[in-house]
C-alpha positions, -999 to 999 in steps of 0.1 A, spaced: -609 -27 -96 -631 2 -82 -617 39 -86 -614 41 -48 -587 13 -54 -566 20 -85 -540 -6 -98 -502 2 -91 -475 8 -117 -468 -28 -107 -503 -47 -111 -510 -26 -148 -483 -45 -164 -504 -75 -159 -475 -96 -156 -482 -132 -164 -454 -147 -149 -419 -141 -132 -387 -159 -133 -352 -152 -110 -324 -164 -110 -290 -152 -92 -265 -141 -116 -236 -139 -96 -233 -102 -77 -267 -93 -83 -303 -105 -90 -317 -112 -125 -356 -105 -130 -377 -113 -156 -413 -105 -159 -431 -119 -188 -459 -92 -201 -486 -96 -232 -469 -63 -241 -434 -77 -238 -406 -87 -215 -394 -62 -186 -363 -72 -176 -344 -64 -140 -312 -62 -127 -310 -60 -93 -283 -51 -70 -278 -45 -36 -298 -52 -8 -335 -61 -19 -350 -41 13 -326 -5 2 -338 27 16 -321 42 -12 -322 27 -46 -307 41 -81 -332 32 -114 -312 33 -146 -330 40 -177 -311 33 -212 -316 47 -246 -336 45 -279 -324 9 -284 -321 3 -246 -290 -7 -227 -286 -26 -192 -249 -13 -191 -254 23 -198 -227 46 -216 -195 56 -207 -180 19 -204 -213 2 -189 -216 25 -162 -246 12 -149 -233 -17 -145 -201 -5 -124 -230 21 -102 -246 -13 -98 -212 -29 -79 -199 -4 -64 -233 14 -49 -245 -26 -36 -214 -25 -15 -226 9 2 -261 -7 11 -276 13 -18 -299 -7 -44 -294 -2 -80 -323 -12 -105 -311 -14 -142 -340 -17 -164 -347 -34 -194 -372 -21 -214 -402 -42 -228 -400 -17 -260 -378 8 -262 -381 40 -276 -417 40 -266 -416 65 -241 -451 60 -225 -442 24 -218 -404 25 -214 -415 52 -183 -444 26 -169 -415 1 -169 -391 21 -147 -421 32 -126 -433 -3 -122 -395 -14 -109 -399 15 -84 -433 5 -74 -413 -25 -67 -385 -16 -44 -405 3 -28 -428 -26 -16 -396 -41 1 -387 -10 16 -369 18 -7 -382 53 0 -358 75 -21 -344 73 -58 -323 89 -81 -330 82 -115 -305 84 -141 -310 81 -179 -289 83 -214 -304 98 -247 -335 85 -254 -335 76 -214 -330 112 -204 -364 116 -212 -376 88 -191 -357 94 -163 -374 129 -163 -405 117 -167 -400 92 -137 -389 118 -114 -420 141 -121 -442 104 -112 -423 95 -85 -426 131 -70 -409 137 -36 -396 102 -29 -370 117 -58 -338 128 -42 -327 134 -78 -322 130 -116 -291 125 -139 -295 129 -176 -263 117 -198 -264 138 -232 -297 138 -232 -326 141 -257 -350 175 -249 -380 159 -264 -399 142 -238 -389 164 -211 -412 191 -213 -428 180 -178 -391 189 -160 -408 222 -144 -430 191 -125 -396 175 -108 -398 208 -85 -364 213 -68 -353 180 -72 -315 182 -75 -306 177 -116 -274 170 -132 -274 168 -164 -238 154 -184 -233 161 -221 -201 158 -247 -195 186 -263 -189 169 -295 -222 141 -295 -226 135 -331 -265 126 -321 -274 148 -300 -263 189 -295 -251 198 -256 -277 225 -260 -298 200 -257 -294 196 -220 -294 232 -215 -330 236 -228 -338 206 -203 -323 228 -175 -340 255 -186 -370 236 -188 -367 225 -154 -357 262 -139 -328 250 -123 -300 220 -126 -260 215 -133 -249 214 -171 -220 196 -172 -200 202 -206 -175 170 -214 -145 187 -239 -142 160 -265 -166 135 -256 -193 116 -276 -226 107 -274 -216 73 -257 -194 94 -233 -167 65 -237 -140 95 -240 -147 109 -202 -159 75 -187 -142 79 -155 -151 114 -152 -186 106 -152 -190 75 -134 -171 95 -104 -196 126 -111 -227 108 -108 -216 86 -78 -210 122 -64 -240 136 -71 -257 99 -56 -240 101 -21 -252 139 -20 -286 132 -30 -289 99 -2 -263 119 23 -291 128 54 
């Protein structure tokens, strides 16, 4: 491939084959790589204008914190005509290729049709999710981080004004709410949102952030 014609996010995982299969509400993907297996979880309509990519942690996760939120954004968003991507990582906690894999599965929607995203990410994944916004550049409409990590996230200044909420407990017993302070800091702008008595898994103020970051989704797809 010339330099006129560089590979996508898509074709550089060299994927050597893909299997799918409907798992009952939503579509499950799997793309078998030499450098592991990226796993998709697909809900909503395929050809979504607007599509959510979730990004999980160090270990990675398909249902996210607070009570497999993902997972609940994925049923309740498919129902609104919005698409919602939950990635599984081909390594986790390797940031360079956990953020390829989320890239890749928004190289993806967007050859069926998406044009915006909002990225969201716990931990490990706040970096990610960061990362991916900075890639994806103004087809971002925005970026949740869920007691993130602040390692990883120096590029936040390259997200521009992309609307940022970022949700932390204020007693994570990984990570420090200051943490998400020096990403919005990092960033120059962005919501802090402190969670009294909540830990790193947000389980404690599940509700309150599943109905914050479907919020902050309708604003950031509202035209």
């Amino acid at each position: 491939m010339s330099e006129d014609n560089p590979r996508s996010p898509l074709e550089l995982l060299g994927a050597l084959a893909v299997e799918e299969a409907d798992a009952g509400g939503f579509a499950h993907l799997e793309i078998y790589t030499l450098k592991g297996l990226l796993t998709l979880l697909w809900h909503g309509p395929r050809d979504a204008r607007d599509v959510v990519l979730t990004c999980g942690g160090g270990m990675g996760s398909l249902l996210g914190p607070a009570r497999a939120l993902y997972s609940r954004l994925g049923a309740d968003l498919a129902a609104e005509g919005i698409g919602v991507v939950r990635v599984g990582y081909r390594k986790p906690n390797d940031l360079g290729r956990c953020l390829h894999d989320v890239v890749a599965a928004g190289d993806l929607a967007g050859r069926n049709g998406a044009r915006r995203f909002v990225v969201i990410g716990h931990s490990f994944g706040g970096a990610v999710a960061v990362q991916t916004g900075a890639v994806l550049g103004e087809h971002c409409a925005g970026i949740v981080t869920l007691a993130t990590q602040s390692a990883g996230c120096e590029q936040a200044a390259e997200t521009g004004a992309t609307p940022l909420l970022l949700l932390h407990g204020t007693t994570d017993e990984i990570l420090p709410p200051e943490t998400s302070e020096t990403v919005r800091m990092l960033a120059g702008h962005g919501e802090v949102v402190l969670l009294p008595a909540t830990g790193h898994l947000l389980t404690e103020s599940a509700d309150e952030v599943h109905d914050r970051v479907r919020s902050f989704i309708a604003d950031c797809f509202g035209d």
